[in-house]
N, C-alpha and C positions, 0 to 999 in steps of 0.2 A: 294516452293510456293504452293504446289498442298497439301502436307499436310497442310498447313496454311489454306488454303480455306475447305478440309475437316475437319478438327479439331477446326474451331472457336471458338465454344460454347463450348471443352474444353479448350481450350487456356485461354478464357475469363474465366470459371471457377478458373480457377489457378493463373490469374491474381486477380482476384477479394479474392481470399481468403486469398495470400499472405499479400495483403494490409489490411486485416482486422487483419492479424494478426500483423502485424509490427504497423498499427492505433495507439496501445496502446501505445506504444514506445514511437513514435514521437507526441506524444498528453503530456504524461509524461515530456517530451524534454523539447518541447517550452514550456509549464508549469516553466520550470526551478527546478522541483521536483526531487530531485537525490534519487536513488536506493542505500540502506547501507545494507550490509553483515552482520549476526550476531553478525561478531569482528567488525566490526567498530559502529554497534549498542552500543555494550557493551561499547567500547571507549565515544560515547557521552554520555548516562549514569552516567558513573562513571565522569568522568572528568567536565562536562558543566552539568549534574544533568538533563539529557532530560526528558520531561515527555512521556511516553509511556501509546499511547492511543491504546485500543484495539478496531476496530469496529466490533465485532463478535458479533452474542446473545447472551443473557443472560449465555442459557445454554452452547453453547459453552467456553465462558468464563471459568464457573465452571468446567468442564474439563479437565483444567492447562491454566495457565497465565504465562506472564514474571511477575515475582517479581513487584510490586506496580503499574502496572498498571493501567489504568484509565478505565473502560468500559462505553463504549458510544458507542451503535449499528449504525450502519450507518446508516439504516433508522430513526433515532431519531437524526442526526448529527445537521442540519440545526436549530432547532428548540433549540437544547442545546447550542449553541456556547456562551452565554453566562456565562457555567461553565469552558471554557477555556481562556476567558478574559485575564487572569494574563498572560497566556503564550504566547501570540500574537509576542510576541519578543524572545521566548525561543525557545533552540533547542527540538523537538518534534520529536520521532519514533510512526510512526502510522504501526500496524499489523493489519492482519488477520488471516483467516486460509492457504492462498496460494497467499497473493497478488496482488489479483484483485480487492478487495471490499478498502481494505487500498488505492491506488492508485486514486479510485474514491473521498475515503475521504480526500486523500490528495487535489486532485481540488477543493473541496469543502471548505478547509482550507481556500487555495490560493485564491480563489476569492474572501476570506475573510479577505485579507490582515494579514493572517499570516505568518510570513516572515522567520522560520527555518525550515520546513518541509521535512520527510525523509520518506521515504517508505521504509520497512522492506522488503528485493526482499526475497520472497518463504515465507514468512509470517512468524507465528508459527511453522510450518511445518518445514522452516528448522534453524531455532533456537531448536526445539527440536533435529533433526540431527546431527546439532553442537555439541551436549550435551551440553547446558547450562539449566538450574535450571529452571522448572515452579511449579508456586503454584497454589495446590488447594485445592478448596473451598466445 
């Protein structure tokens, strides 16, 4: 107990950061937004014909992409949602470079009542680890 009382403001530290890191998780969760692995990406893809949005820049983009992806920067997401219309019902893998910014874009789907949505876990990043095929521009 005596360390408790001297160590609060670490304790609380450690509390407080765990939960920022696990935040994303359980935000992703209740979202109902599942995390797909590069083989089960490829899976929807090939089978269900997903469309694979990239929200990276421009430049990252050119870079390397998965094969026919769509680029649509995250910050320009909200305002485009109108070029993904058709696929409001289809199955979709949204990437990034590592995961984080796709995840956003995925809520941003979602509260836009589009109803297949996948987040790509480790982005580009580890679709290229995988060694599966990116094209560039």
């Amino acid at each position: 107990m005596q360390f408790i009382m001297k160590n609060l403001w670490l304790i609380a530290l450690v509390v407080a950061s765990g939960g920022m890191l696990i935040w994303p998780m359980l935000r992703r969760g209740a979202l109902g937004i599942p995390d797909v692995s590069p083989a089960q990406a490829v899976t929807l893809i090939n089978r269900e014909h997903a469309l694979v949005l990239d929200v990276r820049n421009d430049a990252e983009f050119a870079t390397g992409h998965i094969t026919n992806a769509r680029n649509i920067p995250l910050d320009q997401l909200q305002s485009r949602l109108g070029e993904l219309a058709k696929f409001r019902d289809k199955a979709i893998v949204v990437n990034c470079q590592g995961g984080v910014r796709s995840a956003k874009a995925c809520a941003v789907l979602k509260t836009n009542n589009f109803s297949r949505i996948n987040n790509l876990q480790g982005g580009i990043s580890a679709w290229i680890d995988a060694k599966l095929p990116v094209t560039r521009e």
